[in-house]
N, C-alpha and C positions, 0 to 999 in steps of 0.2 A: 588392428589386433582384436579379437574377439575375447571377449572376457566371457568368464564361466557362470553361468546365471547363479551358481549358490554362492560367487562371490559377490555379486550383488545383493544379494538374498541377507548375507552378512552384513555386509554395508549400512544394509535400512536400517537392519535390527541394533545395531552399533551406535546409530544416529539417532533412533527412537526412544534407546538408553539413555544419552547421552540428552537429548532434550527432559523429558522425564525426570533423570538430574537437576537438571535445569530448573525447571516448575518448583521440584520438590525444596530444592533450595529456597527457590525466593519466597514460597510461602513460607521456611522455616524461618526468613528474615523477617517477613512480616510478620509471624508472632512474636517474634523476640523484637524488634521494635514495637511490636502493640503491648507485650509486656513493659520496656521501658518507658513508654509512655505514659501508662499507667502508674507505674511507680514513683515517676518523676511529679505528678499531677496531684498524688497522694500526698508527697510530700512538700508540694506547696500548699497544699491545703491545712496541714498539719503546721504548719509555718505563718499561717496567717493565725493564730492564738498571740502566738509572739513577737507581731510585725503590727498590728494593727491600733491605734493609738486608743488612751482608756478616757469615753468619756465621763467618768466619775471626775478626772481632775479636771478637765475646762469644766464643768458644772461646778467646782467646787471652789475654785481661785478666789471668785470675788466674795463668797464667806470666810475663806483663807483668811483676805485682807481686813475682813471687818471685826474679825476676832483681835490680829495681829494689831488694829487700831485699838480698841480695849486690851491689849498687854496681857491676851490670854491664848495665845500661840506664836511660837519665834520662827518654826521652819528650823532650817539647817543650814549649813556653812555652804548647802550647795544650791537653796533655794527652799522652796515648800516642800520639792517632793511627792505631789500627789498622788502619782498613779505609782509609787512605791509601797510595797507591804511594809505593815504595820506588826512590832513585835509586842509581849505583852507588859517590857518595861517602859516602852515608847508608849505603849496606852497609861499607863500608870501615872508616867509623867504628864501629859497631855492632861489626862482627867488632875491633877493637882492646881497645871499652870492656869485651867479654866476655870480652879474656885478659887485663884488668888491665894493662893496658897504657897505659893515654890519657896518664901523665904522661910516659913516655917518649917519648911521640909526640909530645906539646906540648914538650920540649926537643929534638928531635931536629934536629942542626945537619948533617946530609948530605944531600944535595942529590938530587933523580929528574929523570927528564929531563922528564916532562911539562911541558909549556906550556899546558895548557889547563886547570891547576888555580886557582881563586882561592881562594874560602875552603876549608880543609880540608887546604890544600897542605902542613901537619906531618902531618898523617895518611900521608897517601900516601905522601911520601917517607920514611916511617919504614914503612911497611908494601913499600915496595919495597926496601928497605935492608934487611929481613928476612925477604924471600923468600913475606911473603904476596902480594904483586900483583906484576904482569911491565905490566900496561895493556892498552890495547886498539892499541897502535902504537907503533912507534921512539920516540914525543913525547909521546904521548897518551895519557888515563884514561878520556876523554868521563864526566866525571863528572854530569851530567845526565840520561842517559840513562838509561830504568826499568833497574834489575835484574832481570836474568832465573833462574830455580831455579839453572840448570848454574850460572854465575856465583860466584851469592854462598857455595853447594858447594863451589867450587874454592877459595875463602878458607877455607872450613872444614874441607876436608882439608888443606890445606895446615898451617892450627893444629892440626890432631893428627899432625903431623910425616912427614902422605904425600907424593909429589912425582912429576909425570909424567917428570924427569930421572931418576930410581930406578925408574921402571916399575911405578909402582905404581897407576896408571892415565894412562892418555889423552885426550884431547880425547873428550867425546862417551861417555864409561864412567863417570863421576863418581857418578851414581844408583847403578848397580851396585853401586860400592865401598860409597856410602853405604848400600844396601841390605842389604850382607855385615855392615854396622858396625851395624845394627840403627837407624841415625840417620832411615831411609824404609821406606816400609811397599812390597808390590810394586807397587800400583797406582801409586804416584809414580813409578818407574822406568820406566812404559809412557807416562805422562801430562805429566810438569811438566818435561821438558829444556827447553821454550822459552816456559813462564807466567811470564809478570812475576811479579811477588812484590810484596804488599802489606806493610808494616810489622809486619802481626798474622804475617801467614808468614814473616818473619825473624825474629822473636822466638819463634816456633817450632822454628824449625829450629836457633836458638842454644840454645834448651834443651836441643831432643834431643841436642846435639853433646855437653853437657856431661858426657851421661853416657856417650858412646862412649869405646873405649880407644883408646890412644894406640899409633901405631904402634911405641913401646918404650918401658920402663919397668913394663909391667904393670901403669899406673894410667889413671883415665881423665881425663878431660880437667877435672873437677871436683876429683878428688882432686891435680892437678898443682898447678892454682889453689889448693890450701889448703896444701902442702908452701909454693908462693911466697908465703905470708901474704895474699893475695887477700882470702879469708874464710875463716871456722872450721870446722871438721868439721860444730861441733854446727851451726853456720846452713846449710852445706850440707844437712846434714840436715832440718832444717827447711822449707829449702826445694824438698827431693825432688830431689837428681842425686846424693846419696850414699845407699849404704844401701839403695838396694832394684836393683827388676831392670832399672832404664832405662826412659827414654819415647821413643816413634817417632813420627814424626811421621806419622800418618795422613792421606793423599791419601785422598780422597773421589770419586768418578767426578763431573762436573757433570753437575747437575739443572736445570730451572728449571720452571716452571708449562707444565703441557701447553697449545699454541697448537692447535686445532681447526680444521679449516677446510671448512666444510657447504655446500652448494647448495640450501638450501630453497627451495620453488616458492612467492611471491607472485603469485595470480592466473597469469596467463600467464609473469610475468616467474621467470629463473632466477638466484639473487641470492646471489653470495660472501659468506659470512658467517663473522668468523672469533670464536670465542668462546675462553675462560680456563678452564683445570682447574685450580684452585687445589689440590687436593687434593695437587699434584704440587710437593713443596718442592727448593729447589736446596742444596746441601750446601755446597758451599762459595763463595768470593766468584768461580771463575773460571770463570765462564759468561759466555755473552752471546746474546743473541736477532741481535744485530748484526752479520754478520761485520767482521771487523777484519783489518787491513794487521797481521801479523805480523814483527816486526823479528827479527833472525836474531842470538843473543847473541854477544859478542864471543870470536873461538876465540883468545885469547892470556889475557885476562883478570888 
């Protein structure tokens, strides 16, 4: 039987469609694959801020314990906690238990004005009743709220008998000072005015305090503690804030794993692809691949 050539004619054209189809599909698959791809890629990348473990706490364990041996940090009922943020009544406390202080502060019968303290409320008013805290308001501690570097600093100069009423620093100079005292190293002074501070970086920064000198007496703030029966020479010694040349607390620049981001050419299609340098470690816990709402530390403190 002889077929009519414009029904062949149809046929190709039919076929030629119908492949065409065909093409136009699988590259719509493959962009939408190279979209999820990317999507998927993004968001392990965005996932490794909160996957990847914080070396402030393994740097910071074995001062943990040497504190914890002088009776001047307990940890928690779940452990130290280091690479846990740090609130600004947990600084409060910490800065007391480190000048030997916590039984005074668990009798202290005079009164702060805050209103927003529940538990902790002898701390506070015994730390405002001596000139370590002023608050963050007429009333207020906001003891919830993360502690930020400058913050838990200005409790720590203030324990080594410095004061912004004597001029001996300002709102916003505190690194400085602490830089002069040998307590920060200089890249902390350019970097952590406004890092929250995890548990591993207060137990830090109370160590190096220990060995900073005291704005008078010509002792440093470990050897004050042992004149007050705190702990002994020789355990001071032991535990490294007497006896040798002091420890600073070293700021680290943040690092984290280099994020790549290539346009390789699949077939026709041009496809965002973003790959991991692990080679590239982050130093300390205060990175983020994430940006973050930056809260502004309290300027009264």
């Amino acid at each position: 039987m002889n077929v009519p050539y414009p029904v062949v004619g149809r046929g190709l054209a039919l076929a030629a469609n119908q492949t065409t189809k065909t093409i136009l599909t699988e590259e719509i698959n493959m962009k939408n694959y190279a979209k999820r791809f990317f999507s998927l890629a993004l968001v392990f990348a965005m996932c490794l801020t909160f996957v990847l473990p914080s070396a402030a706490a393994d740097n910071s364990t074995a001062r943990a314990d040497k504190l914890n041996s002088l009776g001047l940090f307990k940890g928690t009922d779940a452990g130290y906690q280091l690479d846990q943020p740090s609130t600004r009544i947990q600084g409060i406390v910490m800065l007391i238990r480190l000048l030997g202080k916590e039984n005074d502060a668990l009798n202290e019968t005079r009164n702060a004005p805050f209103t927003d303290v529940g538990w902790g409320k002898e701390y506070t008013s015994y730390a405002y009743n001596t000139g370590l805290t002023k608050g963050t308001g007429a009333d207020t501690f906001t003891p919830n709220k993360q502690i930020k570097a400058i913050e838990y600093l200005t409790f720590l100069l203030r324990a080594l008998g410095y004061s912004e009423e004597k001029g001996d620093f300002t709102w916003g100079t505190q690194l400085d000072l602490a830089y002069k005292l040998g307590m920060v190293n200089q890249a902390a002074v350019q970097h952590m005015a406004n890092m929250d501070l995890s548990r591993g970086d207060m137990v830090d920064l109370s160590y190096a305090a220990l060995t900073c000198a005291m704005k008078s007496g010509g002792k440093t703030l470990a050897e004050k503690l042992v004149s007050e029966g705190v702990f002994t020479r020789s355990q001071g010694v032991s535990a490294g804030v007497i006896g040798t040349n002091g420890w600073t607390y070293n700021y680290e620049v943040p690092k984290g794993p280099a994020i790549v981001h290539t346009k390789p050419k699949y077939g026709s299609l041009d496809v965002d692809l973003l790959t991991i340098d692990p080679s590239v470690s982050k130093s300390r816990r205060q990175w983020s691949i994430i940006p973050s709402v930056q809260q502004h530390p309290s300027r009264i403190s």
